[in-house]
C-alpha positions as CSV (number, residue, x, y, z in Angstrom):
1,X,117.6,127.5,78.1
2,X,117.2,127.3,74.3
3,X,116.3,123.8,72.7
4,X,119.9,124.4,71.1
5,X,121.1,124.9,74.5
6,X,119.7,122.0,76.3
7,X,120.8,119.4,73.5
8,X,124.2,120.9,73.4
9,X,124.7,120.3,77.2
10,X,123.1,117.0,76.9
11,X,125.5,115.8,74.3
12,X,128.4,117.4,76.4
13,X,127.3,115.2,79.6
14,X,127.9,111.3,78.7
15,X,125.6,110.2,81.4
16,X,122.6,112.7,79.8
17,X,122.4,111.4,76.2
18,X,119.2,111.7,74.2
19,X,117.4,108.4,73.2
20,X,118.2,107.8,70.1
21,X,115.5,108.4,67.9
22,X,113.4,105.1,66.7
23,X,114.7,103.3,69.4
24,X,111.4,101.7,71.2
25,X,111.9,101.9,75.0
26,X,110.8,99.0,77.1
27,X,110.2,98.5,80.8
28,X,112.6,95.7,82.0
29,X,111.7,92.0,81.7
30,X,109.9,90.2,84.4
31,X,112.9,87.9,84.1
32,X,115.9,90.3,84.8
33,X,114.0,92.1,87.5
34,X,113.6,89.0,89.4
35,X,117.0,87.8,88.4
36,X,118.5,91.2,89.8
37,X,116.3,90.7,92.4
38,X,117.8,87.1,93.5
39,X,121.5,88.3,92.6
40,X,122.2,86.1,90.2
41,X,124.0,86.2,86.7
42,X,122.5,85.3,83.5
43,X,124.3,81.8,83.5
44,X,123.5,81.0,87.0
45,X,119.4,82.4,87.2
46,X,119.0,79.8,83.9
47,X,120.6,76.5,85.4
48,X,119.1,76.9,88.6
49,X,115.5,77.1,86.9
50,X,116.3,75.2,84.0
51,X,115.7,77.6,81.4
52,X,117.4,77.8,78.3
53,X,120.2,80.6,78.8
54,X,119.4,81.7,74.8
55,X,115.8,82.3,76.0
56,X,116.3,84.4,79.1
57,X,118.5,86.7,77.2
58,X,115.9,86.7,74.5
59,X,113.0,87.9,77.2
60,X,115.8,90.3,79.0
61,X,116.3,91.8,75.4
62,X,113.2,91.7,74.3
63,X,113.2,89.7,71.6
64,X,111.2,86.8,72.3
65,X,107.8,87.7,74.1
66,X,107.8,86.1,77.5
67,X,104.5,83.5,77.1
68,X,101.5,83.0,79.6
69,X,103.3,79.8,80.9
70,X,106.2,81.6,81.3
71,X,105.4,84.6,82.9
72,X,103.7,81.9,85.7
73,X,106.8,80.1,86.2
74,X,108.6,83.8,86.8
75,X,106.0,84.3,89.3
76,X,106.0,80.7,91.3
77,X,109.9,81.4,90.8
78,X,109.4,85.2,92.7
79,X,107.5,83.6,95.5
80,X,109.2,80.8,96.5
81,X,112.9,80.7,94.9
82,X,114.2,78.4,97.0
83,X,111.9,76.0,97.2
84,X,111.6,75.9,93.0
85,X,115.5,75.4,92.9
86,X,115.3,72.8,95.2
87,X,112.4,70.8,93.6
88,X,114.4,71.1,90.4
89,X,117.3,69.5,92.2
90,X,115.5,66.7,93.1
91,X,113.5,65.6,90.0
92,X,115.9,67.4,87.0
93,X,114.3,68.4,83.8
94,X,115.5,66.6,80.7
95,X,115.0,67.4,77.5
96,X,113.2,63.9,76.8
97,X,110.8,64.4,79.8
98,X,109.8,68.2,78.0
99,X,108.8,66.7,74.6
C-alpha cells in the first residue's frame, strides 16, 4: 500500500485513527492501573484511600506528576488494599491532622 493508501483506510476505520500529531503519548498512571486493577471508579478508589478525587484525576491525566510519597502510598496501596482501607477506617484522615 501507498502512504496515501494506508492513511486513507485509516481515516475510513474509526477504531484505526492516527495520533494526532503533537499530542505527547503517555503510559497510563500508576494510579488508574491499580485502580482498574481493584475495580473501582474514580469516586470510590479516592474515598477509600483518602485522596483528593481532583488529584487522582490529575495523575490519571497527567497533569500533576505523581510525587515520591505518592507513588509509595500507590505501592503499600497495590500490596495490601485491604488492609490500607481498613486502617483508614479505623483512624480517618482529617484535613487538620495533614497540616
Amino acid at each position: 500500500m501507498t502512504e496515501e493508501e494506508v492513511m486513507a483506510a485509516a481515516l475510513s476505520d474509526p477504531d484505526a485513527q492516527p495520533w494526532p500529531e503533537g499530542k505527547e503519548m503517555h503510559r497510563a498512571a500508576k494510579a488508574k492501573w491499580l485502580r482498574f486493577k481493584l475495580v473501582l471508579s474514580q469516586e470510590d478508589f479516592a474515598s477509600r484511600y483518602h485522596i483528593p478525587l481532583a488529584t487522582l484525576k490529575a495523575w490519571e491525566r497527567h497533569e500533576l506528576e505523581t510525587d515520591p510519597v505518592a507513588l509509595a502510598y500507590l505501592t503499600v496501596i497495590e500490596k495490601d488494599p485491604e488492609g490500607v482501607a481498613k486502617a483508614l477506617m479505623a483512624a480517618p484522615v482529617t484535613a487538620q491532622a495533614a497540616e
